[in-house]
C-alpha positions, 0 to 999 in steps of 0.5 A: 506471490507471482500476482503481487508482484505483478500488480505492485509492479504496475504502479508508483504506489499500491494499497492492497486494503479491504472495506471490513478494516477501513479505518486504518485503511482509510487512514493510509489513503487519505495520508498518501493521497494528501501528498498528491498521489494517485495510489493503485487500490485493490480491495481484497474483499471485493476482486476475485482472487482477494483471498489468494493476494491476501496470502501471498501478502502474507508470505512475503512477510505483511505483518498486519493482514491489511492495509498493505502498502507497496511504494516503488515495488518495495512493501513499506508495511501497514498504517503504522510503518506509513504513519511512522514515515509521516512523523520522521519526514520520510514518506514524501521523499519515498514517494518523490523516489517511486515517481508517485509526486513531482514536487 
């Protein structure tokens, strides 16, 4: 868990997905990023230690394996927190908050 907190620590917005689930991935990208962040992503499938970030993902409560989505150091959930957000109009002030936007 140690690590997790660590790499969420490290930037505004982090994405911890895998290229096996890249639909719902892709999707969670594509809408942060259309607000003009720059999200960190890790590829658990394809850094070293993947399996073990994908545990402590886990344990600190990500219902969906991946993607999981970290804005300020706080996890948001997967694709269906981050589109749930979009709809009510609470992801760009949540990005505005963890410093990832200026607008």
């Amino acid at each position: 868990m140690e690590t997790v907190r660590r790499l969420v620590g490290e930037y505004p917005v982090v994405i911890f997905s895998n290229r096996s689930s890249s639909c719902l991935s892709l999707t969670v990208k594509s809408v942060i990023g259309s607000f003009g962040a720059n999200p960190k992503v890790y590829e658990l499938d394809q850094v070293p230690d993947g399996q073990q970030i994908q545990r402590a993902l886990q344990q600190i409560g990500c219902q969906e394996n991946v993607p999981a989505v970290f804005i300020g150091q706080k996890l948001i959930g997967g694709s269906k927190e981050v589109n749930s957000l979009l709809l009510r109009n609470e992801l760009e002030p949540l990005l505005r908050d963890a410093g990832a936007i200026w607008v």
